[in-house]
C-alpha positions in Angstrom: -9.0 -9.0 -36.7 -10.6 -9.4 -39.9 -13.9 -11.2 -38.1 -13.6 -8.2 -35.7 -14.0 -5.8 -38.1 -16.6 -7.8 -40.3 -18.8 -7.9 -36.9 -18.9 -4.2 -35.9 -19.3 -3.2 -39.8 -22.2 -5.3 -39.7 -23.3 -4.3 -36.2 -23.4 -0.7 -37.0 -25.1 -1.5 -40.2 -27.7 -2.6 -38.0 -27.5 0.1 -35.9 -28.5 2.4 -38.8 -31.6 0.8 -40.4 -32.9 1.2 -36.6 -31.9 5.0 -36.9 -33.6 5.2 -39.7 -36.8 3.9 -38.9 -36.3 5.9 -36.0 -37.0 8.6 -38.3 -39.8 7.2 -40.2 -41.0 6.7 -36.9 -41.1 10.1 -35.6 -42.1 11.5 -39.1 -44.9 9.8 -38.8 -45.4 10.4 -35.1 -45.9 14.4 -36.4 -48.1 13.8 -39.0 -50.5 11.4 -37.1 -50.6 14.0 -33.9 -51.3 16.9 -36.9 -54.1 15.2 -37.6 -55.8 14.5 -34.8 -55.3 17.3 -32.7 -55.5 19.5 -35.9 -52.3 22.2 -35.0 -49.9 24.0 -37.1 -46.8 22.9 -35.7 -45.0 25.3 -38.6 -47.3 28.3 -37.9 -47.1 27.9 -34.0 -43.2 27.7 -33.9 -41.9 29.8 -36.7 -44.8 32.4 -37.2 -45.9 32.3 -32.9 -42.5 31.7 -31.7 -45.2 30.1 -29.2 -42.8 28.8 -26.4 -45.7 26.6 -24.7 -46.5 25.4 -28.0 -42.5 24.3 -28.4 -42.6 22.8 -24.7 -45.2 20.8 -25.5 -44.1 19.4 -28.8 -40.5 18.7 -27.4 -42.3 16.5 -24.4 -44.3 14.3 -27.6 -41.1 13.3 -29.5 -39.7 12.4 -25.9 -42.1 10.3 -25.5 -42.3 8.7 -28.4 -38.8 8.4 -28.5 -39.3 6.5 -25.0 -42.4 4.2 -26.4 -39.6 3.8 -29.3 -36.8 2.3 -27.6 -39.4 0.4 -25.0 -40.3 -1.4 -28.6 -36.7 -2.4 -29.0 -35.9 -4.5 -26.0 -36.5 -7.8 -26.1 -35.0 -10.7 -27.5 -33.7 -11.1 -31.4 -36.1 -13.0 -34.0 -33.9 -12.1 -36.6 -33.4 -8.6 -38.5 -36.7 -9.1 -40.4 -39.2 -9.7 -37.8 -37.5 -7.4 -35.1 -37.5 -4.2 -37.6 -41.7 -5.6 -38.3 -42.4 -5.8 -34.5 -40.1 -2.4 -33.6 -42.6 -0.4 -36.2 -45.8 -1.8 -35.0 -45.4 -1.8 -31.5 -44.0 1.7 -32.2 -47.0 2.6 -34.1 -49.1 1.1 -31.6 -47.5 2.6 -28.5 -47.7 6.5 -30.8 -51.1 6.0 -31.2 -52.2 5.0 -27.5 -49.9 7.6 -26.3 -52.4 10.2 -27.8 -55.5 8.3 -26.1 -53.2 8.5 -23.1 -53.5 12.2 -24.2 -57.3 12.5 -24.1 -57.5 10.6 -20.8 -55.3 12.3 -18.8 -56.9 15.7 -19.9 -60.6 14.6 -19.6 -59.8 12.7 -16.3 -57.0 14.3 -14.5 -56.9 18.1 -15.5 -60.7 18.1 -16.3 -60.8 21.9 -15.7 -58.5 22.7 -18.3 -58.6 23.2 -22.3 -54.7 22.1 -23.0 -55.5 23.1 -26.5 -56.6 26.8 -25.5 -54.5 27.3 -23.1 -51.1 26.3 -25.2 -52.6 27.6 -28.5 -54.6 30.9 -27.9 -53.0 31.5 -24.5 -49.5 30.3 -24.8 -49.4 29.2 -21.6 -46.0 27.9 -20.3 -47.4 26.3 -18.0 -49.9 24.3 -19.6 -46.9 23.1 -22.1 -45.1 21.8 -19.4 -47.7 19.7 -17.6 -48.6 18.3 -21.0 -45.3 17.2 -21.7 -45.2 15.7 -18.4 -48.3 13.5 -19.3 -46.9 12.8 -22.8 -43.4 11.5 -21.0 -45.3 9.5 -18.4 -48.0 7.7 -20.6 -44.6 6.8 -22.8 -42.6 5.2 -19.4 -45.6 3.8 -18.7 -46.2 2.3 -23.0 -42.7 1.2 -23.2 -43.0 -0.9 -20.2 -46.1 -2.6 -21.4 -44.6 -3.1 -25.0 -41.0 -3.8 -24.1 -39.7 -7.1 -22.6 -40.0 -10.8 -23.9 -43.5 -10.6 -24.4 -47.1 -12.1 -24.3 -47.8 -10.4 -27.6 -50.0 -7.4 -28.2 -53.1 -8.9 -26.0 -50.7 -8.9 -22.8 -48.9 -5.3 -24.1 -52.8 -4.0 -24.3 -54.2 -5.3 -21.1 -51.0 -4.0 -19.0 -51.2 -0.7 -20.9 -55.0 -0.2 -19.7 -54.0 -1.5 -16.1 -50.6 1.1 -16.2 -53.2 4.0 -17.7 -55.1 3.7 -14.8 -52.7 3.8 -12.3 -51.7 6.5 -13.9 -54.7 8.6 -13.0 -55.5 7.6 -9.9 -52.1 8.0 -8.7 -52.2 11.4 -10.6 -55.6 12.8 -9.7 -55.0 11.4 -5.9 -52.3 13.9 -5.7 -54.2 16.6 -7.4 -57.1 15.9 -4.6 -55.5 15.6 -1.9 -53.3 18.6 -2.0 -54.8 21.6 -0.1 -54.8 24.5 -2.8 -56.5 24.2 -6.6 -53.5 22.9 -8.8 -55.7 23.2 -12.1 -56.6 26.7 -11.5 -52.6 27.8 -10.6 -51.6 25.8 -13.6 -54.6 28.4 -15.6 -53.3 31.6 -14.0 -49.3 30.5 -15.5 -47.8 29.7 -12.3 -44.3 28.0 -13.4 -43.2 27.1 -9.7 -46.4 24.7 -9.4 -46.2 23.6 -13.3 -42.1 22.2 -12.0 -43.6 20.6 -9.0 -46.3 18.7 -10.7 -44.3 17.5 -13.3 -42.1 15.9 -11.5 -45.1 14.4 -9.4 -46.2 12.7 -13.1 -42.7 12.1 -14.0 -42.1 10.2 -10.6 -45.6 8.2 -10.9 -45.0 7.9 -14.5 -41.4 5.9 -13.5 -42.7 4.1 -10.8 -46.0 2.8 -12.6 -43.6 1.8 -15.2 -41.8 -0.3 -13.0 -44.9 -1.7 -11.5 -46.3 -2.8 -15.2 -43.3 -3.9 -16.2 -43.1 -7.0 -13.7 -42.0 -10.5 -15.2 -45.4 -12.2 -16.2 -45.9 -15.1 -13.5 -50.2 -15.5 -14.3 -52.4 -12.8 -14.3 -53.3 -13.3 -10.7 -49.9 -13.0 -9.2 -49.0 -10.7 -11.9 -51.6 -8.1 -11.1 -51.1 -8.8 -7.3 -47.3 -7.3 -7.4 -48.8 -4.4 -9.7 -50.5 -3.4 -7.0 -48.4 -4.1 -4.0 -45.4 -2.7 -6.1 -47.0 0.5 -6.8 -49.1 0.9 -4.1 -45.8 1.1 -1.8 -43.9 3.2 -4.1 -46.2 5.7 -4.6 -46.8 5.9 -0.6 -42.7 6.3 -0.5 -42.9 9.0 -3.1 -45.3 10.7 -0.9 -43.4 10.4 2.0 -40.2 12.0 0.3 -42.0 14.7 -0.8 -43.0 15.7 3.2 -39.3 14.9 3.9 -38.0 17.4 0.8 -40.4 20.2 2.5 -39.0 19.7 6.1 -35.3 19.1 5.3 -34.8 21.0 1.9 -36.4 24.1 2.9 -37.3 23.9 6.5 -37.6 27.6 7.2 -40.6 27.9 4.8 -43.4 25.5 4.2 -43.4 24.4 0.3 -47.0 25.2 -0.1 -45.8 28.9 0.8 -43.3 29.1 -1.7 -45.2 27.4 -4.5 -48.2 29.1 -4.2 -48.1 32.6 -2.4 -44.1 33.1 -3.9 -44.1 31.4 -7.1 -41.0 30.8 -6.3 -39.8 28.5 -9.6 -36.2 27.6 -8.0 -38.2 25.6 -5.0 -40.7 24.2 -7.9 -38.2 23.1 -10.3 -36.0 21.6 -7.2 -39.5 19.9 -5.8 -39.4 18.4 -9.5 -36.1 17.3 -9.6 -36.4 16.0 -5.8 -39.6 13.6 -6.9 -37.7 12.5 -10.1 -34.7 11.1 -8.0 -37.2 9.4 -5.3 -38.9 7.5 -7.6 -35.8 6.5 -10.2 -34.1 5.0 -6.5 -37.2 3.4 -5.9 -37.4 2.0 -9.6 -33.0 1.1 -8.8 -34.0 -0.9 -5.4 -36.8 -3.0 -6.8 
């Protein structure tokens, strides 16, 4: 009894020095994005009330509360060296989350100023789709970071490789669809903002599962990357036809996104993507 209790004491005393780096972690997640994007986050949400501001700040922590945990698993090297590795990887992941950032507004949503439009504009819509990409760039770091390793060189390389997937997978979508997302997400529509977050979110999980394959080489390694993700995404795809047919067969989805704005269809298009892709990720 008396080891019993020894063993969870210490356990949960364990258990608290990772909460509280969890803390230092995310205090210094804040002050790091402060200065590099260069926002107010105390003017924006207590002298705004800016709500897209708030959306977007609430999808950051998430995701660096996902790169966060991805830094935890793995195995033990005693107290010491795990607390070390958890806070750099940590540090690492923050900071390539907010390249992750850059890239996925210079590359994918090219036509839009996130900054403007969630600052000046307080655009709802903007917030969400940014917290989207901050949420899927973290899946996507904590896979690369997480597991038994390789070290940082092997975390780097699968992080470029899961960064672009990202993109293409992401501005695919965006390309192939057949009206101009960027310029709904502009004009504030919420019923597209629900259904392309939950396109990113889906891509996000599934090129998170496709990084995060057991290293066998770098040839066969990259080879199930692709064949992994390639089928996935073509499954995601394929859900998303069968969610417009099935769902809500006595409209067309484009309809009701576009010409409606109908939010209930996009936040249930979201949600519909986001259970695709975490089967997918269950199956393989």
């Amino acid at each position: 009894m008396r080891e019993l209790i020894h063993f969870d004491l210490e356990q949960w005393g364990v258990n608290l020095i990772y909460v509280v780096l969890f803390s230092v972690v995310l205090a210094f997640a804040r002050v790091f994005k402060g200065l590099v994007v260069k926002d107010d986050v105390n003017k924006e949400l207590t002298e705004k009330d800016n709500v897209a501001y708030g959306v977007s700040m609430a999808g950051y922590f998430l995701g660096v509360s996902i790169v966060y945990i991805g830094a935890m698993i793995g195995p033990s090297n005693g107290l010491m060296n795990d607390v070390i590795a958890v806070l750099s990887y940590s540090i690492g992941g923050i900071i390539a989350m907010l390249i992750s950032r850059i890239i996925n507004d210079k590359l994918i949503f090219s036509h839009i100023v996130n900054v403007k439009e969630i600052v000046d504009n307080r655009n709802v819509s903007i917030g969400l789709i940014q917290t989207a990409s901050y949420v899927a760039s973290g899946l996507m770091i904590a896979s690369a970071i997480s597991g038994e390793g390789g070290g940082p060189v092997n975390a780097l390389v699968f992080y470029l490789v899961g960064q672009a997937f990202l993109v293409l997978y992401t501005k695919g979508y965006i390309n192939a669809s057949t009206y101009n997302i960027q310029e709904e997400l502009k004009a504030g529509n919420l019923a597209i903002a629900f259904s392309v977050t939950g396109k990113m979110l889906a891509i996000g999980l599934i090129v998170m599962t496709a990084i995060g394959q057991e290293f066998m080489g770098w040839k066969q390694t990259f080879l199930a990357m692709f064949i992994d993700g390639g089928i996935m995404i073509v499954l995601l795809f394929l859900a998303s036809y069968l969610f417009d047919k099935v769902i809500i067969p006595k409209s067309a989805l484009r309809h009701e996104l576009v010409e409606d704005k109908n939010v209930g269809i996009g936040v249930l298009d979201c949600c519909a993507n986001v259970m695709f892709a975490c089967l997918m990720v269950f199956l393989l």
